[in-house]
N, C-alpha and C positions, 0 to 999 in steps of 0.2 A: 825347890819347887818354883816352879814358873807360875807368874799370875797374868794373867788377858786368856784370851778365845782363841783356841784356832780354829782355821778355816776351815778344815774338816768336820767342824760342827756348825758352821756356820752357814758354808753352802746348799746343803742339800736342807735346810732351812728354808732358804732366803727360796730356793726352787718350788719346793712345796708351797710357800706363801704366794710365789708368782703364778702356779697354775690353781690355785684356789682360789684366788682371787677374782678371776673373769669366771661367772656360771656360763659363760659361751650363748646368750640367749640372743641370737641377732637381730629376734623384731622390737625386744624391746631396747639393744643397743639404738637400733637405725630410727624406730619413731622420734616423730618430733617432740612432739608430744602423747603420754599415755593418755589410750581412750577415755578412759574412765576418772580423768583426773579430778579435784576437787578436797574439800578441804579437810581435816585428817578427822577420822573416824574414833581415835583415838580418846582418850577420856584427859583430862586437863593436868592430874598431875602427869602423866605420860608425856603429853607433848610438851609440858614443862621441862622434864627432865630433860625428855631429848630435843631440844631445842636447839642446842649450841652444837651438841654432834652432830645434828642432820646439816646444820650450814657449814660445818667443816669440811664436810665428805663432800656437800656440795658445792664447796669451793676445789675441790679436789678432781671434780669429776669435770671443772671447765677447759682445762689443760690436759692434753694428753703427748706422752711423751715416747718414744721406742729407742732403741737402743740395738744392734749387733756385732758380731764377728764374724770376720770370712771375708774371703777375696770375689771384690765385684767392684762394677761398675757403672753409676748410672744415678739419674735424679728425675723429682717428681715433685708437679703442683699439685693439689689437693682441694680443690675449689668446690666443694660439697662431690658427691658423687655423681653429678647430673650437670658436671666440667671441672676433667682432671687431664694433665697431661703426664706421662709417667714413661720412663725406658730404663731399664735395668738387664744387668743380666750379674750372677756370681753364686754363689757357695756361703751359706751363712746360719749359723744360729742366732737369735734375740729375743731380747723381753722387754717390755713397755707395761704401761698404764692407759689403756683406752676407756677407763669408765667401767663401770661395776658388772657393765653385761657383754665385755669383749673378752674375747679368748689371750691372757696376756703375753703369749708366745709365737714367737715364726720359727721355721727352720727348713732347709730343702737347699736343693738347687732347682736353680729359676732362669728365663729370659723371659722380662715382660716390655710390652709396649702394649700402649693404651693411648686412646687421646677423646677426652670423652666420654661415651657411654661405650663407644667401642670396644671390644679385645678380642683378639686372635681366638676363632672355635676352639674348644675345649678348656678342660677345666683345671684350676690349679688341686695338688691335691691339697686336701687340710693342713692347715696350719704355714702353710707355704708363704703367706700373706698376712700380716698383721692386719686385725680385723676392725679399721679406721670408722667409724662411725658415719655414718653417709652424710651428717649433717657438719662434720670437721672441715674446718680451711685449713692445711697445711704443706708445708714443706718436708720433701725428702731428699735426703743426697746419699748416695754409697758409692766411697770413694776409698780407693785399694784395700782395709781392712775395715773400715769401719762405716756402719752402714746407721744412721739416725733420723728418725721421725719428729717434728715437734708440730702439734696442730692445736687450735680453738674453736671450742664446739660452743657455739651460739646456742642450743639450746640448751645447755646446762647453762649457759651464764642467767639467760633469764630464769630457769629455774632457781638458779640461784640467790637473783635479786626479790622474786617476787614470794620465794619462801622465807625472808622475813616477816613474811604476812603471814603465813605458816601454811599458807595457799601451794599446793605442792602440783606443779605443773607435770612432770616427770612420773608423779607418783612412785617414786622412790626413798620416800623418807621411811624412818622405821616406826 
């Protein structure tokens, strides 16, 4: 009898976790801040409890990361969404972590150029594009198989700082 995991139980795991993860909601990925922020509604043993998980997730959500496969070629600045520079073109599946309300997968064939607010008429289809949060600085590079994202979203870090007040800027604590 063999003891450890295999990976045919472990992938279609790890897949299901990666597309339940993002609820896909893009205005409250892209806000800066939720409208209606303020401080938690909750009753005191509550926010007691969740105290330490809600600054974990949101230390989690200041960093976002991607990850692919597939043959391309091309790199990209990230400079919030309102100045980016980007060119790419290849063939790719991937999965990342962009925050609790991005869709955590790409996959397609692609040729993008951008520079700014600009892009080429028409539209990518779904999922084509890892769904970067418009207030994210980062870097991208896809280069022969391997294509990787690493960005910092400014406004999770302040959410982050200022919910040890339990002040939740985001409005994404639980």
């Amino acid at each position: 009898m063999r003891s450890g995991v295999r990976l045919s139980t472990i992938l279609p795991t790890v897949v299901a976790l990666g597309l339940s993860t993002g609820c896909h909601a893009p205005e409250r990925a892209d806000a800066f801040f939720a409208p209606d922020r303020g401080w938690s509604r909750r009753s005191v043993p509550a926010t007691i409890a969740l105290y330490l998980p809600n600054r974990i997730v949101d230390l989690l959500d200041v960093v976002h990361v991607g990850l692919g496969v597939g043959p391309g070629l091309g790199a990209g600045l990230h400079g919030t969404r309102h100045g980016y520079l980007l060119f790419d073109a290849g063939v790719n599946a991937g999965i990342g972590w962009f925050g609790r309300y991005a869709r955590p997968y790409r996959h397609g064939l692609y040729v993008r150029v951008r520079a700014s607010r600009f892009t080429p008429p028409g539209r990518y289809p779904e999922g084509v594009d890892w769904h970067v949060p418009r207030w994210d600085v980062a870097v991208y590079a896809d280069a022969g198989l391997v294509q990787a994202l690493a960005g910092f979203a400014p406004n999770e870090f302040l959410d982050f700082v200022v919910g040890w007040s339990t002040y939740d800027l985001r409005r994404d604590d639980w």
